[in-house]
C-alpha positions as CSV (number, residue, x, y, z in Angstrom):
1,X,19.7,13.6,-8.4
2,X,23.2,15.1,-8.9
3,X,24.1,18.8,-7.9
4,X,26.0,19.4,-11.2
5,X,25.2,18.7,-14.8
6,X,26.3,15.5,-16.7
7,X,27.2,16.5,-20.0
8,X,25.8,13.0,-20.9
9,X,22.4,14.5,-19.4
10,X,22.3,17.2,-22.0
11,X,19.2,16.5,-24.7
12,X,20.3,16.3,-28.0
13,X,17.6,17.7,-30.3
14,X,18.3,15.4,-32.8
15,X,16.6,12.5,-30.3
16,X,13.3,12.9,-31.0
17,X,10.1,13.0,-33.1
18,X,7.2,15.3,-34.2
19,X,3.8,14.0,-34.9
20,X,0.6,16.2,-36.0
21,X,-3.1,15.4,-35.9
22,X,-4.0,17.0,-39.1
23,X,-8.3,16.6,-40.1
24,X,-8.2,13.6,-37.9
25,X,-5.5,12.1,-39.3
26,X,-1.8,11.7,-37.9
27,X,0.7,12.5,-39.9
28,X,4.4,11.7,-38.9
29,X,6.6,14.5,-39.6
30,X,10.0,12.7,-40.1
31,X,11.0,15.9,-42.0
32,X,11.2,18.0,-39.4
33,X,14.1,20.0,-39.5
34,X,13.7,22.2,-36.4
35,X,10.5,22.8,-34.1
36,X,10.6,25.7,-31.9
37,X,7.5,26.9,-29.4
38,X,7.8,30.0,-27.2
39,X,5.7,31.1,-24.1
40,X,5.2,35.3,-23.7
41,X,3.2,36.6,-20.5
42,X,1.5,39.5,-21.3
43,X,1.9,41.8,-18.0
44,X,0.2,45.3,-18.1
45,X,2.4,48.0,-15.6
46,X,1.0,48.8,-12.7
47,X,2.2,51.7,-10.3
48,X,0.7,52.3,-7.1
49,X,1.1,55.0,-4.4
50,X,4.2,55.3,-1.8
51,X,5.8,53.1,-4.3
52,X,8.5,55.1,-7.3
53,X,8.3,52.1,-9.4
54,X,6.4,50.6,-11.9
55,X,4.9,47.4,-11.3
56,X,3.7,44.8,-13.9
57,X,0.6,42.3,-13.1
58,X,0.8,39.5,-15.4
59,X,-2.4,39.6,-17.6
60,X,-2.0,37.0,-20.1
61,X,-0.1,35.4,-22.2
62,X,0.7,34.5,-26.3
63,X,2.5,31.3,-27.6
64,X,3.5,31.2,-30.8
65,X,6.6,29.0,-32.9
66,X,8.2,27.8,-35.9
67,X,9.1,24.6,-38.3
68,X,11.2,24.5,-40.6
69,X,10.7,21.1,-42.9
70,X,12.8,19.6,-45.6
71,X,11.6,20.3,-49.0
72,X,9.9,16.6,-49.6
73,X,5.9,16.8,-48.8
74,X,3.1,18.6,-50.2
75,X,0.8,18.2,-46.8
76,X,1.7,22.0,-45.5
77,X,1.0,23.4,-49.3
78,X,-2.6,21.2,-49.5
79,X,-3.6,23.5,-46.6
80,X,-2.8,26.7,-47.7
81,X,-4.6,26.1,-51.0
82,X,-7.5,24.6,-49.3
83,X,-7.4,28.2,-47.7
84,X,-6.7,30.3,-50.6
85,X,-9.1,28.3,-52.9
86,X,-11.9,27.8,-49.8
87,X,-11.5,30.6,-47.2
88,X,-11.4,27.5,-44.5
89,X,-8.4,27.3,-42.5
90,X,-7.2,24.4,-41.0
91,X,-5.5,23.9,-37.4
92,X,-4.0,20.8,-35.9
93,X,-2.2,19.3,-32.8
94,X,1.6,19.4,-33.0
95,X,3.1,16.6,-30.5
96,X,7.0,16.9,-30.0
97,X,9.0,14.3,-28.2
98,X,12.5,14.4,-26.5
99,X,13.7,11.3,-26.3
100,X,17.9,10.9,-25.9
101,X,18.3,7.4,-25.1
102,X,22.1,8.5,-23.2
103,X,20.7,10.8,-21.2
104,X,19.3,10.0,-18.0
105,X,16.7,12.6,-17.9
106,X,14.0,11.1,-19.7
107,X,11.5,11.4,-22.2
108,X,9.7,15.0,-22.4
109,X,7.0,15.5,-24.4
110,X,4.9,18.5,-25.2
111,X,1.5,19.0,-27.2
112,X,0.8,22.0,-29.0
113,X,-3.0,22.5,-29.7
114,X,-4.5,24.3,-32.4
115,X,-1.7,25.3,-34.5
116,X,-2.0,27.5,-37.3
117,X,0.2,28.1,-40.6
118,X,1.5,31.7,-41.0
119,X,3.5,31.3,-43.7
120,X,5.1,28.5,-45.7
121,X,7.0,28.4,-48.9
122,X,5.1,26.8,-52.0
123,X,8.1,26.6,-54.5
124,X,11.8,27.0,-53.8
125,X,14.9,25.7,-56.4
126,X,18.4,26.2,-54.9
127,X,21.6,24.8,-56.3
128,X,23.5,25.0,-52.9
129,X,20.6,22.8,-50.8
């Protein structure tokens, strides 16, 4: 492996595809705009004597993320109604794959398990889109 970066070896984010297991189904999200997933530790301080700082112990951790789709499917709005009209939520596996065929990095691939809808939009006009 190199000691420097190849510009070439830089992923694009355009290089790639998002799947989701959705009720058993898989469902290939080809209007994707932009996936994003973050990892937070939780850490709790912890101070001790003979020491003047503060310590922090790593206690847990949070992951949470956001999609952005183009306007064209119904699937995410079928499961908040199901929700509103049924009180029965609905969670599913989110699979997202780097794959830049000019870089020689390689595929990555990440699955996201139980993912749940915060919020979505259910209607949107917009003469500039």
């Amino acid at each position: 492996m190199s000691s420097f970066l190849r510009a070439g070896d830089t992923i694009s984010g355009q290089e790639g595809k998002a799947t989701a297991i959705i009720n058993g189904v898989v469902e290939d999200l080809f209007f994707v705009k932009t996936v994003e997933a973050t990892f937070e530790k939780q850490k709790t301080e912890v101070r001790a004597l003979g020491k003047r700082g503060t310590q922090h112990k790593p206690t847990g951790w949070t992951g949470s993320g956001s999609m952005a789709v183009h306007y064209i499917t119904s699937l995410f709005r079928e499961i908040a109604l199901k929700y509103a009209k049924t009180g029965k939520d609905t969670y599913f596996n989110l699979t997202i794959v780097n794959d830049d065929p000019a870089s020689t990095i390689g595929k990555q691939t990440i699955v996201l398990y139980n993912c749940n809808l915060d919020s979505l939009t259910l209607a949107k006009l917009d003469v500039d889109s």
